[in-house]
N, C-alpha and C positions, 0 to 999 in steps of 0.2 A: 150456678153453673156446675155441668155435671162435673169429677174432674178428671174424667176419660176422654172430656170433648176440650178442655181447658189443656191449649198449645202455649210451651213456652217459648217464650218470644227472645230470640237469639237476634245478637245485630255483630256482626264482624266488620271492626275498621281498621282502615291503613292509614296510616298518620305518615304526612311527609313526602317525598316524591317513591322511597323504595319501597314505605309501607305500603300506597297506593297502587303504585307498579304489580306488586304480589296477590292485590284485592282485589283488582281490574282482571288479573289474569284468572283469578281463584272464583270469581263470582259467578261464572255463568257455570261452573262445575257443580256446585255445592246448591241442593234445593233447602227450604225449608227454614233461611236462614236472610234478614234483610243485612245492607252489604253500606255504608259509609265511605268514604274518601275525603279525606281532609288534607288540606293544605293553603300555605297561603301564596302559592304560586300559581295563578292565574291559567297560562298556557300548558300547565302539568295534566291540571283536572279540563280544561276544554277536550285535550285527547283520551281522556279513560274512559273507561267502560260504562257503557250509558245502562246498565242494569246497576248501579249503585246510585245512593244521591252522593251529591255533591255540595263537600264543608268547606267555602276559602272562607278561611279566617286571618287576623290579623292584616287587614287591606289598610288601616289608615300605616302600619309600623312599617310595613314591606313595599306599599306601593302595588301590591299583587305581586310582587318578585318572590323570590325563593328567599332563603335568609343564609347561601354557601356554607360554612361548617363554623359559623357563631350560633353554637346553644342556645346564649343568652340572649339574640333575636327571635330563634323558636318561643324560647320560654314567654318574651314578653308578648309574642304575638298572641298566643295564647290565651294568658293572663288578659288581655285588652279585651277577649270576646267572652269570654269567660258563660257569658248569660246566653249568649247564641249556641257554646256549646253545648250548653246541659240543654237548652230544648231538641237539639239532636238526639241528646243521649236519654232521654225520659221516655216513660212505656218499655222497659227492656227486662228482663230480667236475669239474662247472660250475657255477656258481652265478652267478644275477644278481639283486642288491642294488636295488632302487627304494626309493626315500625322496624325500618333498619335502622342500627343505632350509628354513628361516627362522623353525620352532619349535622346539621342546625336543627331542622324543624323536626323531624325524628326524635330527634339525642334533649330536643330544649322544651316542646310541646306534649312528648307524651307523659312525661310524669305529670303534668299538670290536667290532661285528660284523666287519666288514671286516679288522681287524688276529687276530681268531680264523680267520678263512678262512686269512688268511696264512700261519701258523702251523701252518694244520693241512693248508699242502702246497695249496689247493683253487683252482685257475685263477675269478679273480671279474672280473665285467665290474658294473661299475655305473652306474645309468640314474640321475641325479638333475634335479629342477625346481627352478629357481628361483623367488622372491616373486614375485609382479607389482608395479610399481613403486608403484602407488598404497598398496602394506603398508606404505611405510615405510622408512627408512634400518636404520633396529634390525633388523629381519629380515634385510634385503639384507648387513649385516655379520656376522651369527650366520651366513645362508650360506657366505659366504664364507670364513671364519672355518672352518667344518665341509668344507669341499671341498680346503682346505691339509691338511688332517688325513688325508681321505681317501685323497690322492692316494699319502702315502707306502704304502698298505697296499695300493692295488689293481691291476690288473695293468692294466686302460684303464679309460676313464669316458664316459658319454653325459652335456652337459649341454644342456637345455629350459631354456633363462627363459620361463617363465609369458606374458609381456608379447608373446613370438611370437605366440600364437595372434590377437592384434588385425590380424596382417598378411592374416589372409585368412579372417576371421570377421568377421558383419558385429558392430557395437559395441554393439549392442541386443540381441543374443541373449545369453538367461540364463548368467549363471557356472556351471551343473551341467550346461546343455548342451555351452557351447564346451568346456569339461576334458573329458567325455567323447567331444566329437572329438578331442582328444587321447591319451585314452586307446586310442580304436580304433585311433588309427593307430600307435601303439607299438606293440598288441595285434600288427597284421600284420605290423610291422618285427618281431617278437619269433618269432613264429608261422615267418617266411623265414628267422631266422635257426638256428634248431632243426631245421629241416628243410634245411637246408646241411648242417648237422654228421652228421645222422641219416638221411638217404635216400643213396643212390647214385646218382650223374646224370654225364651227357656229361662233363663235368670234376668228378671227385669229392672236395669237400673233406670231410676227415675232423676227427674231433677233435683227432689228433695235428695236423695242418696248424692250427687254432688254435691250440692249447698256442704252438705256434712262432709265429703270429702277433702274439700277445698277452702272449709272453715279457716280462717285466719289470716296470715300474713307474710307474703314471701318465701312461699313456697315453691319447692325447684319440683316442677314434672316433667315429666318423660311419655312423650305422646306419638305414635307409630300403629299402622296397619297393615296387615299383613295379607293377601290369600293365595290357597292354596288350590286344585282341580280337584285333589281322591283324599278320602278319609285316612287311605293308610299314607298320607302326608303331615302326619300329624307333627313330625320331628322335626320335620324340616321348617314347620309353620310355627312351631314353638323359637329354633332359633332365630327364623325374620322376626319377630316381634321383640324379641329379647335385644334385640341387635341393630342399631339402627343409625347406620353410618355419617348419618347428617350432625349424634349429637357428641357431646366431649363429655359425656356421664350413661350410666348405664341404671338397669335398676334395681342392683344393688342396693339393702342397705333400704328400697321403700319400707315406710308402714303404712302406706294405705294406699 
């Protein structure tokens, strides 16, 4: 194969009911890129987006239910399909992981995803949200808690605390609307970063030039898109990118 005509094979999944939630809404946005939904709550994934496939896993531990904010039912759900998951996840060779962290299947089944990636050789980048603080201390440490776990298996991580979007939404607009500004703007940060790897431009990064980027293990990035209408906006489109109010780090301080 030539390898101008050789496309890398990107699959982005939502693990959970909030990961799915963000996949469902993100998929029909993002070309180029096939789209998962996993969970093992039956009636979550009947209503998602019918442009992804659909993962219930864990049906004999759940019943097809959800698994409310016990981890340790995520994780076993998980662990029980373990072989169903990796034929989902085989043929890829980027994958990017989203899950909200601070429930069950989220917070208990995506390390366990993630450490199947690992294994099976596969470069994974994962986007996780945190609670908003009004959830609760119990969620906020089930996150946390879930992002130690992560960190050994994945090669970088995006984290969102929830609580961001209060900086620059006003405080009266609906919780389904503010998430879904959230979502779009992942959606474009997602959408730029696919199209780095997969177009050819002025300075062309390849997928190999990520692989190398993103060598190793638990790595913090910082992922944001910015545009501008006129050239002499160039200042203003330096500080959008530098600046990106969704995350609690800036990028300071990168080397690479």
């Amino acid at each position: 194969i030539e390898p101008s005509a050789y496309k890398t094979r990107i699959k982005i999944i939502g693990i959970g009911g909030g990961g799915s939630s963000i996949v469902s809404e993100i998929a029909s946005k993002i070309k180029r890129a096939s789209f998962i939904l996993a969970d093992t709550d039956f009636n979550i994934l009947k209503e998602a987006a019918k442009e992804a496939k659909h993962l219930q896993f864990g049906k004999s531990i759940t019943q097809g239910l959800g698994t409310g904010t016990n981890p340790e039912l995520g994780e076993q759900a998980a662990e029980g399909d373990k072989e169903k998951i990796k034929e989902f996840l085989k043929e890829t060779d980027f994958c990017i992981l989203i899950s909200c962290l601070g429930g069950g299947t989220g917070s208990g089944a995506s390390p366990i995803f993630a450490n199947i990636l690992k294994k099976l050789g596969i470069l994974t980048l994962g986007i996780f949200t945190l609670p908003f603080e009004f959830e609760g201390g119990k969620r906020a440490q089930i996150a946390k808690d879930s992002l130690e776990k992560l960190r050994q298996n994945l090669n970088a991580l995006v984290i969102i605390p929830n609580q961001k979007i209060f900086q620059f939404i006003d405080k009266n607009t609906p919780l389904k609307e503010a998430l879904s500004t959230v979502n779009k703007a992942l959606a474009e940060s997602l959408e730029g970063l696919i199209t780095l790897i997969d177009s050819p431009g002025l300075i062309h990064v390849d997928f190999a030039n990520l692989k190398t980027i993103l060598s190793g293990r638990g790595k913090l990035a910082y992922l944001n898109t910015a545009e501008v209408k006129n050239s002499d906006q160039i200042e203003e489109l330096t500080k959008k990118i530098l600046f990106n109010p969704l995350f609690p780090y800036a990028v300071k301080g990168a080397k690479e």
